[in-house]
C-alpha positions as CSV (number, residue, x, y, z in Angstrom):
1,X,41.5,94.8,100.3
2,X,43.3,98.0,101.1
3,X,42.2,101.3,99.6
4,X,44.3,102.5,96.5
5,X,45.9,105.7,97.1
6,X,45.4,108.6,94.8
7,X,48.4,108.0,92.9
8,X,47.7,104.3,92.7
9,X,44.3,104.8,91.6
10,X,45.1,107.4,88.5
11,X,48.8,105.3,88.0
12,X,46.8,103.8,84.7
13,X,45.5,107.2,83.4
14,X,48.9,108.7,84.0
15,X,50.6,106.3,82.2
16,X,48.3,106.1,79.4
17,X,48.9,110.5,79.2
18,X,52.7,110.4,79.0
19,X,52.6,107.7,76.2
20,X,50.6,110.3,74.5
21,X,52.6,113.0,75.4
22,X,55.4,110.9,74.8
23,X,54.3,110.6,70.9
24,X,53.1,113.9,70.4
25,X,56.8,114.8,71.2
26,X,58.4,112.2,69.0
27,X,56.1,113.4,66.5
28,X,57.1,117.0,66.9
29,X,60.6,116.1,67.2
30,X,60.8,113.9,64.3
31,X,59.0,117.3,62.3
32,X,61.3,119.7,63.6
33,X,64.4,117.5,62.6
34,X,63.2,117.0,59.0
35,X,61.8,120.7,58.6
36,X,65.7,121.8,59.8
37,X,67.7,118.8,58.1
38,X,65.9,120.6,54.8
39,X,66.4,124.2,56.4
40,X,69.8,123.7,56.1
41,X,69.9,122.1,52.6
42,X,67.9,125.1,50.9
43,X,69.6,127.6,53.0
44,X,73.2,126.0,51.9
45,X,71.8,126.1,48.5
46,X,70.5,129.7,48.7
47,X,73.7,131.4,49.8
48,X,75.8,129.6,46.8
49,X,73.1,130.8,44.5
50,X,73.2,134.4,46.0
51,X,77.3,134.4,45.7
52,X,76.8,132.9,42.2
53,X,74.5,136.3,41.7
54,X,76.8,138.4,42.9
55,X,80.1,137.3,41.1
56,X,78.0,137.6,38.0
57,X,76.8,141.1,38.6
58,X,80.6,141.6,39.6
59,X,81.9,140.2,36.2
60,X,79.1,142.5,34.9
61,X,80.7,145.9,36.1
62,X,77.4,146.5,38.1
63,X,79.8,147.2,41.4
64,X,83.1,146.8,43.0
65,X,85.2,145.1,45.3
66,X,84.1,147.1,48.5
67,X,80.6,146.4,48.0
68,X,81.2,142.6,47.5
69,X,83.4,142.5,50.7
70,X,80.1,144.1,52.4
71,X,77.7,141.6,50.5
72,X,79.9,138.9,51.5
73,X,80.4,140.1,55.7
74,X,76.3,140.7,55.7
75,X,75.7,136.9,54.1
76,X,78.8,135.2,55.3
77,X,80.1,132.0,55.6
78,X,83.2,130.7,57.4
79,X,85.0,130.5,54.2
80,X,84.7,131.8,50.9
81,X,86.6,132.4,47.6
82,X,85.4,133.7,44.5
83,X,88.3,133.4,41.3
84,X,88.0,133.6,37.8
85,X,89.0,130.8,35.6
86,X,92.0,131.5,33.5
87,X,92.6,130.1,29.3
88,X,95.7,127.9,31.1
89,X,93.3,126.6,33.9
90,X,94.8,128.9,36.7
91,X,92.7,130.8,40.0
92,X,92.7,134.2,39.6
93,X,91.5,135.5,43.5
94,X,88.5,138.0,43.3
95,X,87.7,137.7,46.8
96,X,88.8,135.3,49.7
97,X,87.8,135.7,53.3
98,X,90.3,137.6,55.4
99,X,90.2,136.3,59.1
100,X,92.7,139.9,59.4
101,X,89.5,141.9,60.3
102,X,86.9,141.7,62.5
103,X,83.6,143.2,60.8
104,X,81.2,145.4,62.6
105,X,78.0,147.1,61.0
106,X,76.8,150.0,61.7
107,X,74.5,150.0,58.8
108,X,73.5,147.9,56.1
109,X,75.7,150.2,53.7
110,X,78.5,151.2,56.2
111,X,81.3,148.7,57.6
112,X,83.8,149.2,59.9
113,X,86.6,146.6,59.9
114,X,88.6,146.5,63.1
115,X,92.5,145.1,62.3
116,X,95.6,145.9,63.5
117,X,97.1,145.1,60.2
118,X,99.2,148.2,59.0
119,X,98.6,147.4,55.2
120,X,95.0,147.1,55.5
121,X,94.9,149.9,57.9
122,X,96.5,152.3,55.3
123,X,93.8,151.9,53.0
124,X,91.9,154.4,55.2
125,X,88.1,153.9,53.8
126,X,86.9,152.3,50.2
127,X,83.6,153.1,48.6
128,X,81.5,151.8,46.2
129,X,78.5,153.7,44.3
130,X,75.7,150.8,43.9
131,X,72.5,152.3,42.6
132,X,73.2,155.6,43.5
133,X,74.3,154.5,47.4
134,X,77.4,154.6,48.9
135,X,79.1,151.6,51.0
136,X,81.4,152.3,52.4
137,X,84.2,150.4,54.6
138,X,86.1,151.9,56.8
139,X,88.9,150.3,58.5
140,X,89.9,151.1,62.2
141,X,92.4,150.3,64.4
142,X,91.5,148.6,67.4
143,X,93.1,150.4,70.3
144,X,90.8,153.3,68.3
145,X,87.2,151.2,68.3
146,X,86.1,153.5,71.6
147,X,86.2,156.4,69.7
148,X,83.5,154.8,66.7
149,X,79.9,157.1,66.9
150,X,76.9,154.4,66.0
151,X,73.5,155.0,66.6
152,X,72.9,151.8,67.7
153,X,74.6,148.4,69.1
154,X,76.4,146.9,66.2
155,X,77.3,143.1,65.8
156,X,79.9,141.0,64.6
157,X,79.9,139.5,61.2
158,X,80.2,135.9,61.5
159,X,79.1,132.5,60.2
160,X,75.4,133.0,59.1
161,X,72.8,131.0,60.6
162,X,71.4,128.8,57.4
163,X,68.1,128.7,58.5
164,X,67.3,132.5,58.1
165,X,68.1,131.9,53.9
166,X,66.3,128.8,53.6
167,X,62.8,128.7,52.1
168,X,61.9,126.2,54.6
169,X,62.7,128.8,57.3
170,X,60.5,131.5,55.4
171,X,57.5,129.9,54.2
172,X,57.1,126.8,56.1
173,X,54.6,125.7,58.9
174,X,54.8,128.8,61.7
175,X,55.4,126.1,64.1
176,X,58.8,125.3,62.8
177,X,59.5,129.3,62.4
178,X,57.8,129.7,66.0
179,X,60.5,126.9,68.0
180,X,63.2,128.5,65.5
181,X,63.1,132.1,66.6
182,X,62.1,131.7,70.0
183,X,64.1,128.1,70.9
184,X,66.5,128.0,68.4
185,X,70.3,129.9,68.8
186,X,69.5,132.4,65.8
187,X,67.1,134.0,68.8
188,X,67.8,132.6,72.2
189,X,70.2,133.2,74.4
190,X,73.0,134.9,72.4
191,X,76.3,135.8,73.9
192,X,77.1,139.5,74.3
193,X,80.6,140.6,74.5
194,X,81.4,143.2,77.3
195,X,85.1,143.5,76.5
196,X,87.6,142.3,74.2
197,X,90.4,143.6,72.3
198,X,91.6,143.0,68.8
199,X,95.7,141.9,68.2
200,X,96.4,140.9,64.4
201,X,93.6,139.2,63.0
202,X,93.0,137.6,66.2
203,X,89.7,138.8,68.2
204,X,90.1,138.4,72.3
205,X,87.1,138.2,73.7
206,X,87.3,139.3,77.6
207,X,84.2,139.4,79.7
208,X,81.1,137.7,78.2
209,X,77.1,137.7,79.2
210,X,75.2,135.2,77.9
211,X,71.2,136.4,77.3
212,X,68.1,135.4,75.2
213,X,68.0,136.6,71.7
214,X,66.5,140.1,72.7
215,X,69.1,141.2,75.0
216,X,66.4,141.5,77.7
217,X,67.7,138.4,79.8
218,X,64.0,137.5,80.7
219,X,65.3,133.6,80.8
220,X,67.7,134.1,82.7
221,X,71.8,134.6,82.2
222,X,75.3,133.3,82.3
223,X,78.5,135.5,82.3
224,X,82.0,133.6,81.3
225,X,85.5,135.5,82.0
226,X,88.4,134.7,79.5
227,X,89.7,138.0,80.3
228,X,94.1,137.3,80.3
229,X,95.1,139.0,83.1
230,X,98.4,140.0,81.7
231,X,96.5,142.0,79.1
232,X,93.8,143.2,81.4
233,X,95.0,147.1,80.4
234,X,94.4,146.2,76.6
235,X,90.5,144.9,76.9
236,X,87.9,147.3,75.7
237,X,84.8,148.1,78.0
238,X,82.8,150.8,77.1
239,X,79.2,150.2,77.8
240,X,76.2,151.9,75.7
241,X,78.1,151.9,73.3
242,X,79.9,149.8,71.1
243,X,80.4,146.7,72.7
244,X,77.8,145.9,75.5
245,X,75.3,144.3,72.7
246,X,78.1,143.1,70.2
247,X,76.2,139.8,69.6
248,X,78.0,136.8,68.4
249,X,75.8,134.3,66.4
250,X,78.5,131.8,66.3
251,X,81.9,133.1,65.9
252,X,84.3,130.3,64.4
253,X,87.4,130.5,63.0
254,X,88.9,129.6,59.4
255,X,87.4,125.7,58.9
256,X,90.8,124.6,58.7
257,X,90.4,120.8,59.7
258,X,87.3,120.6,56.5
259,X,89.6,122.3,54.0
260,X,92.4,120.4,55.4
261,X,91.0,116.9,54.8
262,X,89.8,118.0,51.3
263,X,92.5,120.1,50.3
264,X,93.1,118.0,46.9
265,X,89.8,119.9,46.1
266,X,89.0,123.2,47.9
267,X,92.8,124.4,47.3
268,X,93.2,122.9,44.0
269,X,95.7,125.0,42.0
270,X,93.7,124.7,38.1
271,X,91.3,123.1,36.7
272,X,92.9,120.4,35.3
273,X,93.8,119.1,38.6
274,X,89.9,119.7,39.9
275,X,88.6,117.5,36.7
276,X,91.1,115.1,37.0
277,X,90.3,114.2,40.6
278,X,86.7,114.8,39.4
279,X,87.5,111.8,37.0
280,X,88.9,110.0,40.2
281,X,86.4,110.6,42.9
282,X,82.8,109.0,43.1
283,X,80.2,110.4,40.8
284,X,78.0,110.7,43.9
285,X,79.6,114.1,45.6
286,X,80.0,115.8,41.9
287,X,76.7,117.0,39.8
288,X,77.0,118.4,36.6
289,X,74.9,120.6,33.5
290,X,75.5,122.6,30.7
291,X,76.5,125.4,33.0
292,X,78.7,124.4,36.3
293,X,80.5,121.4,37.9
294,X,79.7,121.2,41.3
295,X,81.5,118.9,44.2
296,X,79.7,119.0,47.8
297,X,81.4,117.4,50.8
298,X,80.4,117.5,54.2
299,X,82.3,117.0,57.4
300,X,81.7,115.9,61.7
301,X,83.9,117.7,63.3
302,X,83.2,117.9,67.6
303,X,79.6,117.9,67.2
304,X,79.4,120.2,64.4
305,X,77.9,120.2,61.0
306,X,80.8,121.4,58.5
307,X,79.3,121.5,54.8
308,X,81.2,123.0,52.5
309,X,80.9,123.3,48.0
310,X,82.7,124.2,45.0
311,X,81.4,125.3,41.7
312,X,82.5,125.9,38.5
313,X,80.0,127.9,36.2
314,X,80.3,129.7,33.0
315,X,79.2,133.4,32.4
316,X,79.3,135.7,29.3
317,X,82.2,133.2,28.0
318,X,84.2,133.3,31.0
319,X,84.7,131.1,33.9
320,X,84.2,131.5,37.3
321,X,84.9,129.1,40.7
322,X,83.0,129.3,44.1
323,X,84.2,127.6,47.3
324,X,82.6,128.5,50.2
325,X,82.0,126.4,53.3
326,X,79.6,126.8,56.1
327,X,79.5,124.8,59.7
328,X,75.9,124.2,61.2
329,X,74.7,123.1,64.7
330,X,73.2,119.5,65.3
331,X,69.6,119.5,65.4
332,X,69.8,118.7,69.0
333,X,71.6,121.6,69.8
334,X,70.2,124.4,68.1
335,X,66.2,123.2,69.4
336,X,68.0,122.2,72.6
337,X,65.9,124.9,74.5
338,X,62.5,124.4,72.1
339,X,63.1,120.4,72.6
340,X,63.6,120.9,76.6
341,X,60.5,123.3,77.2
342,X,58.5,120.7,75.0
343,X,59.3,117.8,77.3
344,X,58.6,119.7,80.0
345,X,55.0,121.0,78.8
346,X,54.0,117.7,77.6
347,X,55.5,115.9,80.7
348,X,53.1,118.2,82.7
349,X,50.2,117.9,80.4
350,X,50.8,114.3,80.1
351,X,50.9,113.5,84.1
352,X,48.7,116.5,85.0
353,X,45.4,116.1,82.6
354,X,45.1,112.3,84.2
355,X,45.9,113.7,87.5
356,X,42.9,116.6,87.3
357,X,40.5,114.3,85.4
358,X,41.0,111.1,87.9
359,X,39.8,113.3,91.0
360,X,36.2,112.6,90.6
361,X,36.3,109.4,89.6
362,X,38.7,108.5,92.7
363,X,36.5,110.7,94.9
364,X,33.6,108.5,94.1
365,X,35.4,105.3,94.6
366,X,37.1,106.5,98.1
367,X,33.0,106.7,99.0
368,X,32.2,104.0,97.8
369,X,35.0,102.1,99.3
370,X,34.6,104.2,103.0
371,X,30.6,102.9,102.7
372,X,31.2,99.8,101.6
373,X,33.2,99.3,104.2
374,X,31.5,101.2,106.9
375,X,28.6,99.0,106.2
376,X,30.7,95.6,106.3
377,X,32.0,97.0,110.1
378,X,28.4,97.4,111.2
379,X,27.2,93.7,110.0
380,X,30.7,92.8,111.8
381,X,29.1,94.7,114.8
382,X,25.9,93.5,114.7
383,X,26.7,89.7,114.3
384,X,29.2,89.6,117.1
385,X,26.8,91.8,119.8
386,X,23.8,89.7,119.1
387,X,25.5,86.8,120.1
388,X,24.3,87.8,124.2
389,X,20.9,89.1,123.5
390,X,20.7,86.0,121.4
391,X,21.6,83.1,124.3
392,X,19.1,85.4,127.0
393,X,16.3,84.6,124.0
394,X,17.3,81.1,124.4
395,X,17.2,81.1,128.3
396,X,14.0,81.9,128.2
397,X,12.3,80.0,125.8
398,X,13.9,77.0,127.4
399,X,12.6,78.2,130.9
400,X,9.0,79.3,129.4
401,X,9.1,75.9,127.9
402,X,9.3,74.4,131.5
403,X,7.6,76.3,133.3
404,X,4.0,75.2,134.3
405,X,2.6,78.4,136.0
406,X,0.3,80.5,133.9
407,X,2.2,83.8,135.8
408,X,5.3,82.6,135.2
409,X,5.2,81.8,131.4
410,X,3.7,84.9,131.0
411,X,6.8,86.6,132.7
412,X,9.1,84.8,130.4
413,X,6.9,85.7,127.7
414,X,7.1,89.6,128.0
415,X,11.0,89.4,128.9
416,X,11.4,87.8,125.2
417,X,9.5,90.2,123.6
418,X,10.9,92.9,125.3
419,X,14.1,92.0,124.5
420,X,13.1,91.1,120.8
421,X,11.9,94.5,120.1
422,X,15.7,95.5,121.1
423,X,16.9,93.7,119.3
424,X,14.9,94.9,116.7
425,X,15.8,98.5,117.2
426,X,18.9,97.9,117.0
427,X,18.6,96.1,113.5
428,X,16.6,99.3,112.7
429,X,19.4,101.6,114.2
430,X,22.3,99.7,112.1
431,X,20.4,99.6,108.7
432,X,19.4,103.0,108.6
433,X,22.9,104.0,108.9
434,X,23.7,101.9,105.7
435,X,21.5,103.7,103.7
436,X,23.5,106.6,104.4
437,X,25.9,106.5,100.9
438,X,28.1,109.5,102.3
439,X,29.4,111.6,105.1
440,X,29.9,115.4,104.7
441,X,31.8,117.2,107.8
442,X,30.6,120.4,109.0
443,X,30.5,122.4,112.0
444,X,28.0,120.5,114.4
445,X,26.4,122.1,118.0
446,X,27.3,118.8,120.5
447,X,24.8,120.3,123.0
448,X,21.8,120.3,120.8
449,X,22.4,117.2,119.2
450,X,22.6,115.4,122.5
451,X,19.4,116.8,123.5
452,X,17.6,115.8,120.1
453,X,19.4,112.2,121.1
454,X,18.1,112.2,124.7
455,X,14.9,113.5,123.5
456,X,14.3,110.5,120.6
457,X,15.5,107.7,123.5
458,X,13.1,109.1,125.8
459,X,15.3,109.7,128.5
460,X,16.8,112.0,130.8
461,X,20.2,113.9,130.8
462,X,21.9,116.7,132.6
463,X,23.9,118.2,129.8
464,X,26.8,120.8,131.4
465,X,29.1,123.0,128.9
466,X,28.5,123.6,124.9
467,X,31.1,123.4,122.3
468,X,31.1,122.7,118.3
469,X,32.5,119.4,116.4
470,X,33.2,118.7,113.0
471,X,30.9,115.8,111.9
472,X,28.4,114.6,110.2
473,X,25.0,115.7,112.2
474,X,22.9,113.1,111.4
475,X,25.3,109.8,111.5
476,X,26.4,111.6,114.6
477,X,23.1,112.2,116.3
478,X,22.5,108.5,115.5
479,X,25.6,107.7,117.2
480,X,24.6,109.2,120.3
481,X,21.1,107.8,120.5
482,X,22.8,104.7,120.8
483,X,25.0,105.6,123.8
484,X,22.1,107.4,125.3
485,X,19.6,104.5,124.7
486,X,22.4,102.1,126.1
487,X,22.8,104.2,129.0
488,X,19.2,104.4,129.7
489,X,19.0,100.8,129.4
490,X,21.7,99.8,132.0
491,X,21.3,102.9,134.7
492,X,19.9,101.9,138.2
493,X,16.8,103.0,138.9
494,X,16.4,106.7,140.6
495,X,20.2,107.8,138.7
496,X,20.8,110.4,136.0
497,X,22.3,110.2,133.0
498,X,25.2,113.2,132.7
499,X,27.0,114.6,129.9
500,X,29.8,117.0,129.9
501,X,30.8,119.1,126.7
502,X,34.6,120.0,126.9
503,X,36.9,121.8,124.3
504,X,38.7,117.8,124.2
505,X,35.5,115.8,123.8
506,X,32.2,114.4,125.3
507,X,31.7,112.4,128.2
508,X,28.5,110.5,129.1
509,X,28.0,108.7,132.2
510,X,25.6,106.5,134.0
511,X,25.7,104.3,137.8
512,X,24.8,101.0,136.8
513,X,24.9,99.1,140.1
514,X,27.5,96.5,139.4
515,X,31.2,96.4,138.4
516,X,30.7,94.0,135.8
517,X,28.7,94.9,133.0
518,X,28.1,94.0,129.2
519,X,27.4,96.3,127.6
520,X,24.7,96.4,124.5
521,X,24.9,96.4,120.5
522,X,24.1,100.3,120.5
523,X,27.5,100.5,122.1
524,X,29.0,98.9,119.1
525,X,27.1,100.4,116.5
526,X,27.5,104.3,118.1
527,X,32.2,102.6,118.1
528,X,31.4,102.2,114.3
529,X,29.4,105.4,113.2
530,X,31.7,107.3,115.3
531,X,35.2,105.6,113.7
532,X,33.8,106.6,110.3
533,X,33.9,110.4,111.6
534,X,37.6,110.4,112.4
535,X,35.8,110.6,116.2
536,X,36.8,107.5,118.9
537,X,34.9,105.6,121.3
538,X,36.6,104.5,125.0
539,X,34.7,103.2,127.4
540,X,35.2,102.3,131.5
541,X,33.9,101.1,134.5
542,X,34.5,101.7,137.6
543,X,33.0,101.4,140.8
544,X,29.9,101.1,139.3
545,X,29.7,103.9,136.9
546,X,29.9,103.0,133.3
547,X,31.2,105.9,131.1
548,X,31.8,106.9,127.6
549,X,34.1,109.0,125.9
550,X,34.1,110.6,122.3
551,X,37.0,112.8,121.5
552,X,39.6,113.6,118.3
553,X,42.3,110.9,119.8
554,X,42.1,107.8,121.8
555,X,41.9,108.4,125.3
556,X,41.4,112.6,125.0
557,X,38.1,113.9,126.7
């Protein structure tokens, strides 16, 4: 049977790791996903609460309209509209969203609002007193936004990311919060606008880098181009200041297509046409208690999570309406990066665990295997060269058997024991290298071991040259025993045996007296040992010299 290669051998373990790894990510997956899907419920729920807060403070006296335009850009949604129920039914507007501006904070407390809008502009700057703080707003032109001192990079005011208010973003398991800030878009590569210019209530964004959530770009980045060449001279570049970290969490515009489709309800004209359709609709998307009415609806649009709710609630005897409408990512997207470096860790894991851990095991069966079937190759050897030494036995028991002469039997007599304790040696040769169980390559002296070799056959050799293999000493030194002993065996009487030592290989010769020759087992045995070193074996014979050649490659010497 053919030996398994590495990979085949640890195929099984490898398989059984990324079916691990496989469910381990499922399993984080599937928690991420439920963790978010209710991320996005409580944060949905928390910003209604929070405007619900604030349009009760507002109906309060406690502050203004400025501050509740600040309160509203620093926790903002893609839509919103506060109004106060009239006795006939009818919307009076406290605040709506004005896509007119384009927010930028330089402080908690300080606002400005870049427009190009000439009745907005001439409102110059509002202020509100709020526990003895001013906020302020201040609005700007935007051929003017160069000239703005901040102490450090603003951002845009855009569509909040739910997660950040939702209690299962604050106090859940810190591996949800971990993937969230690091993986998720709140914190990973965030666009940065380089230039832009603002015409209307229209923002044009120009030249665009795309880096992690830290602005260092450790990850890596993208930059985009929309720049319009025809208004190249109006796009605003100044960088350190104002614009090279204006990030963008997700700028969308007004949700016009949700608002569209539920327009009977979000741009209902009273109340009596909101309780009427109420009265129409299925009880299932309105909630009510003794305080509000409530209708939630929810939207796909392009991939996109659009969620949007209206209220109706009841304060100090008056009442009040909140519509407000926020679009969220798919779960796929915003852990896109988490759910990618996952796979990729537990892909790794999964293969590479099985991988490191099936190296012993496989380096124990590739011995195994090797001695296994080393020691099938010698019996091989050993069966097919006793076949001669076997029928010269038989030759001479069948001669000794009749033959009459006292001289002559005895003759036969010693050739078959002679050649039995050969035989014998050679049994002893071959099953002493199967008790060997491994081979370990080093750095071996040839000329030394050929003269421990020589020595341990009792013969002579004329050794010229010196040199270093790699191999195993002793299987080696075993290995040429038996060409020496074969040598010895076969020379004519009155020869030498010679070895040369190149850089290529060994070379052992002897005369034998004959052009014909077979040779011994030894022979064999010294092909196998040698094989099992990554060494080879040629042999020749010519004009009576029989020689024998060990080298790195067929045929080299």
């Amino acid at each position: 049977m053919k030996r398994k290669t590495y990979f085949s051998f640890a195929a099984g373990r490898v398989i059984a790791g990324l079916t691990v790894a496989g469910m381990v990510f499922a399993g984080l997956s599937f928690y991420l996903h439920s963790v978010y899907d209710q991320s996005l419920f409580d944060g949905f729920t928390n910003i209604g609460e929070k405007y619900r807060t604030m349009t009760e403070s507002y109906a309060d006296g406690k502050f203004g309209d400025v501050f509740i335009d600040i309160f509203t850009d620093l926790y903002c949604s893609d839509y919103l509209k506060i109004s106060e129920v009239n006795e006939d039914g009818s919307f009076e507007t406290i605040y709506e969203t004005d896509y007119r501006v384009c927010p930028l904070e330089k402080s908690i407390r300080e606002w400005f609002y870049i427009t190009d809008d000439e009745e907005l502009l001439a409102l110059g700057d509002r202020t509100d007193v709020v526990n003895d703080n001013d906020w302020t707003i201040h609005y700007v032109k935007s051929s003017e936004i160069g000239s703005i001192d901040f102490d450090y990079d603003p951002y845009l005011g855009n569509s909040w990311n739910e997660t950040a208010l939702s209690d299962a973003y604050s106090y859940s398991n810190g591996f949800y919060r971990a993937a969230s800030e690091f993986g998720s878009l709140f914190q990973y590569r965030l666009p940065s606008v380089e230039t832009y210019y603002v015409e209307g209530n229209t923002l044009h964004i120009g030249k665009v880098i795309e880096v992690d959530g830290y602005g260092t770009g450790f990850l890596g980045s993208r930059s985009k181009d929309f720049t319009d060449p025809s208004k190249a001279d109006l796009y605003i570049n100044q960088d350190g200041d104002i614009v090279q970290m204006m990030d963008i969490y997700r700028l969308t515009p007004r949700p016009d297509r949700f608002l569209e489709q539920h327009s009977d309800i979000f741009l209902a004209k009273n109340t009596s046409e909101l309780f009427r359709l109420k009265a129409e609709e299925d009880d299932r998307v309105w909630s009510d208690t003794e305080d509000y009415h409530k209708y939630k609806a929810s939207l796909r649009d392009n991939g996109l999570f659009v969620q949007g709710q209206l209220e109706i609630f009841e304060h100090n005897g008056k009442q009040y309406m909140l519509e407000y409408v926020i679009t969220a990512l798919p779960y796929t997207e915003y852990f896109k990066p988490v759910l990618i470096f996952l796979a990729v860790i537990l892909f790794i894991l999964g293969a590479g665990i099985p991988l490191l851990l099936a190296i012993r095991p496989y380096h124990q069966y590739k011995k195994a295997y090797e001695s296994n079937i080393f020691k099938n190759n010698l019996i091989d050897a050993l069966a097919h060269n006793m076949k001669t030494p076997l029928q010269i036995l038989g030759g001479y028991a069948e001669n000794l058997k009749d033959v009459e002469d006292s001289a002559e039997k005895n003759r036969y007599a010693e050739r078959i024991l002679t050649k039995t304790s050969e035989m014998n040696r050679d049994i002893e040769g071959i099953l002493r290298s199967a008790e060997k169980s491994d081979i370990r390559l080093t750095k071996t002296p040839v000329r030394a071991c050929i003269e421990e070799a020589a020595s341990k056959a009792g013969a002579e050799v004329g050794i010229k040259g010196d040199g270093v293999i790699k191999a195993d000493r002793e299987y080696f030194n075993m290995a040429l025993f038996n060409l020496i002993d074969n040598a010895a065996k076969y020379k004519t009487a009155g020869s030498k045996i010679e070895a040369v030592i190149t850089k290529n290989g060994i070379t052992i010769t002897n005369k034998t007296g004959a052009d014909k020759f077979t040779p011994g087992t030894g022979l064999a045995i010294a092909g196998r040992i040698l094989e099992q070193q990554k060494l080879y074996l040629g042999t020749s014979l010519k004009d009576g010299v029989f020689e024998a050649r060990i080298g790195k490659k067929p045929g080299k010497n």
